[in-house]
C-alpha positions, 0 to 999 in steps of 0.5 A: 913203156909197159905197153910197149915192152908187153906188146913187144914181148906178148905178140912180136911186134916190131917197134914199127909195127907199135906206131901205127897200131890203132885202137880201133884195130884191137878186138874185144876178147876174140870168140876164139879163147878161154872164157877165164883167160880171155885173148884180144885180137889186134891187127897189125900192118906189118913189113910190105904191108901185109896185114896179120892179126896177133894176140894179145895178152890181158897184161898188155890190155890192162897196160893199155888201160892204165896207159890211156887213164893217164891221159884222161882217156877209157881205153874201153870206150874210145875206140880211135886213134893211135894204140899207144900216144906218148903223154907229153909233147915237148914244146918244140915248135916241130914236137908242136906242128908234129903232134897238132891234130893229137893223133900221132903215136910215138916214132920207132926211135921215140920206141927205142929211147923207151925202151932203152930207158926202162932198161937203165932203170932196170939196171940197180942190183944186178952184176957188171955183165947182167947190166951191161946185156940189160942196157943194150937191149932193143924192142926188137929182143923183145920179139926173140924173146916172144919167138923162142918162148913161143917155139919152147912152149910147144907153140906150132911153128907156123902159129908162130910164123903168123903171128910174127908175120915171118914170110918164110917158115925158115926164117921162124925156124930160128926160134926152135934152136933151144927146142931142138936142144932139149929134143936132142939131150932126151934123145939122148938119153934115151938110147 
């Protein structure tokens, strides 16, 4: 669930995109960032697939090793197969024929049912309004949320296009709505 939600949140993946995601795409630290904050590089196949290379982050990487130790697996050194894998196979006779050869990772709706999951976990303490947004969130919010951050925290808008996979520069526009915001009430107060 970790997994997914950092992946989701940290590189915009879609839910489709987290099930064929392969170890074997993941890049040890890219040559690219800072040696005290290192970045590692996954390469995603995307809508109309189209291949794209997104970052990701050390949280997520140590998510994936934690994810892989529950399986009896170093993530670091086994360097095949699907990026995440769920843990236990129901013993459905299609769960088994499905998940025979061992090197399947979750559905889109397997990623779904996760997430809404953690979310309902998520829910003690918090008002009637927070629980109810919080219960109704998808993967795919997760990808907003890593869109607008990105645009808030001066990101180029076409770094973030690339990592989102966005054809269009249009269409990542969307995620600069709260920037354009802030720009506006300087402005303002400037004259």
């Amino acid at each position: 669930m970790r997994v997914a939600l950092l992946l989701s949140g940290d590189s915009g993946l879609r839910r489709e995109e987290l099930t064929v995601c392969r170890r074997e795409d993941i890049i040890t630290p890219s040559t690219y960032g800072e040696t005290d904050a290192p970045v590692w590089e996954l390469k995603v196949l995307g809508k109309r697939k189209k291949m794209r290379t997104v970052p990701v982050s050390p949280a997520a990487i140590n998510a994936l090793d934690a994810h892989w130790r529950d399986r009896g697996i170093d993530f670091f050194t086994a360097k095949d197969g699907p990026l995440i894998k769920p843990c236990f196979i129901p013993p459905t006779a299609h769960a088994q024929r499905k998940h025979s050869n061992g090197d399947l990772s979750y559905s889109p709706d397997g990623i779904d049912r996760m997430v809404r999951c953690a979310m309902k976990r998520l829910v003690a303490g918090l008002t009637t309004d927070d629980m109810k947004q919080l219960v109704a969130t998808t993967p795919h919010a997760f990808r907003h949320t890593f869109g607008t951050q990105a645009a808030a925290n001066d990101v180029p808008l076409d770094v973030v296009q690339r990592i989102l996979g966005h054809r269009s520069l249009q269409t990542t526009t969307i995620y600069v709505q709260a920037e354009k915001q802030r720009m506006m009430r300087e402005a303002a107060r400037c004259f």
